[in-house]
N, C-alpha and C positions, 0 to 999 in steps of 0.2 A: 511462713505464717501469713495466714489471708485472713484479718480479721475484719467484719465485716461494720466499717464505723458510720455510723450515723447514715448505713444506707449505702454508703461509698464502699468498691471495693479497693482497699489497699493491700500490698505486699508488701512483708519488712526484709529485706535480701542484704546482702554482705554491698558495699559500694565497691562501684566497679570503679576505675583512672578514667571512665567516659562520663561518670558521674559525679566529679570533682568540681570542673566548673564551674556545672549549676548550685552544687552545694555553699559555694560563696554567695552567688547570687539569693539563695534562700536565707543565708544566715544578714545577709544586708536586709532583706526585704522585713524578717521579723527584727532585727534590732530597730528598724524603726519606730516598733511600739513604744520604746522610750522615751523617746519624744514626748509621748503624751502624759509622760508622767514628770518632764523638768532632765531628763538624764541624757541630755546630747551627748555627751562625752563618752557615754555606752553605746548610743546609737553611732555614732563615728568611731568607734571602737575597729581595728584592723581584723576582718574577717579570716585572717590567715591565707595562705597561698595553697595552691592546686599541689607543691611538692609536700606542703606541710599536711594536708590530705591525704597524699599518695602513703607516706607513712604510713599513716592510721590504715587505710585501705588493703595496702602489701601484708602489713601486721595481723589484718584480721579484724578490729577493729572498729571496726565502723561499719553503719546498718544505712540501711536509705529506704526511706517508704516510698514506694511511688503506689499510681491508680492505675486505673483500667489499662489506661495508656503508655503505662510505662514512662509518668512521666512522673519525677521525683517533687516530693511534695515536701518532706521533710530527712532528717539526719540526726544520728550520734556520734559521734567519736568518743573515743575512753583511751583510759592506761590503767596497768596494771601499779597499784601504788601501794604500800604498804599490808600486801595480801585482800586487797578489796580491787574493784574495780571501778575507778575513778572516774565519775561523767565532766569531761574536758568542755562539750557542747552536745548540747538537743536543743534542735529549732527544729520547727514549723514553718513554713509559709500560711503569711495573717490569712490568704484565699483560702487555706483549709484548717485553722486553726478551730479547735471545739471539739471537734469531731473525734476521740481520741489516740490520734496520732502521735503526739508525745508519749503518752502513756502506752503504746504498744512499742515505743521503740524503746522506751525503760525497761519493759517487762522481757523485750529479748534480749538487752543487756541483761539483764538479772538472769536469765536466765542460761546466756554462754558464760557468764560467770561461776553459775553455779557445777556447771558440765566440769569447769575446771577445777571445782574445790572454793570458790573464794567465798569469804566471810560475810561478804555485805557489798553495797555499792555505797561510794561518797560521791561529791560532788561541794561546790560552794557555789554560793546563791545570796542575791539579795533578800533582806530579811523582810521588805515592807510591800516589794513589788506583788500585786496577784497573780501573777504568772509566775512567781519565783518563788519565795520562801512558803507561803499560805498551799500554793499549788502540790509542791516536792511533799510536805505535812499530809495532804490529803490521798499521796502515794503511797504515805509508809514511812515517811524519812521523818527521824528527829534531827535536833541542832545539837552539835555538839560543843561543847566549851573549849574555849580556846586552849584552856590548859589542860587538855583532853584531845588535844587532835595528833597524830601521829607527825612522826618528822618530815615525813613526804608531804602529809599536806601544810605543815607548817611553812615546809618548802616553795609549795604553790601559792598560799597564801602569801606570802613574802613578794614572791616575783608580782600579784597582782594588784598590791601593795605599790610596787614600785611604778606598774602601768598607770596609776592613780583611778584604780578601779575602787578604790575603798573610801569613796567621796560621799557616799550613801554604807546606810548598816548592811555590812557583809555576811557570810556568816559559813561557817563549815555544818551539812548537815549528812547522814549515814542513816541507811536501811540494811540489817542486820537482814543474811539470807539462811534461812534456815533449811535446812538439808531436805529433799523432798523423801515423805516414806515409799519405800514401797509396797503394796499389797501382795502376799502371797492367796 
């Protein structure tokens, strides 16, 4: 996928184990938006490790947009959870953020998702941040009610819970995928 954002050319490609590194490095640079909103504690959040990458990577998993240059701008990782496909992380780096880079690396989740059968993508999200809850709503995603969320995400909820990522309003939300037709 080469879509062409804001003038920039980007690729969204499967990540490679030479593209893991950076991908820490990207997830530190954009968690520091938080900062500016009061949420150190997210911004110092443990960006995970290069093996806990490779996973995602080996799995299939995981997207990376880079530019011209091949050089990685932003990231997904997912799991497969309760028959949806679970967005675990999507960042950007703040130097190319706007430009729809987020939003093309949802839409090829959404759309290896949909190759396989799944039902929808979830993810959890802050409810108040602009880049988070307001942002995922303008994708497609509703919030789901807690006592509506499945036990996988109940799951992940739990463990983020215990991170004390739930110090701000959290929230589970899901974009139902709807089967593409096709034209004879």
């Amino acid at each position: 996928m080469r879509p062409d954002l804001a003038g920039a050319r980007v690729t969204i490609r499967p990540a490679r184990s030479d593209d893991l590194a950076t991908l820490i490095e990207i997830e530190r640079a954009a968690g520091e938006m938080f900062r500016t909103v009061g949420m150190d504690l997210v911004a110092d959040d443990d960006p995970g490790s290069v093996a806990e990458l490779l996973a995602y990577a080996e799995g299939g998993r995981a997207f990376v947009a880079v530019d011209a240059s091949e050089r990685q701008v932003g990231y997904v990782i997912f799991d497969i959870v309760d028959g949806a496909a679970h967005i675990e992380q999507v960042s950007v780096h703040p130097d190319c953020a706007r430009r729809g880079i987020g939003r093309a690396l949802i839409e090829r989740t959404a759309s290896w998702a949909r190759e396989r059968g799944l039902g929808g993508l979830t993810l959890t999200t802050y409810v108040d941040v602009p880049w988070n809850g307001p942002y995922y709503e303008r994708l497609g995603f509703c919030y789901v009610a807690s006592e509506d969320e499945t036990s996988g995400v109940q799951a992940i909820r739990l463990r983020e819970r215990a991170q004390g990522l739930d110090a701000w309003p959290r929230a589970c939300m899901r974009r139902n995928l709807a089967p593409r037709r096709l034209s004879c």
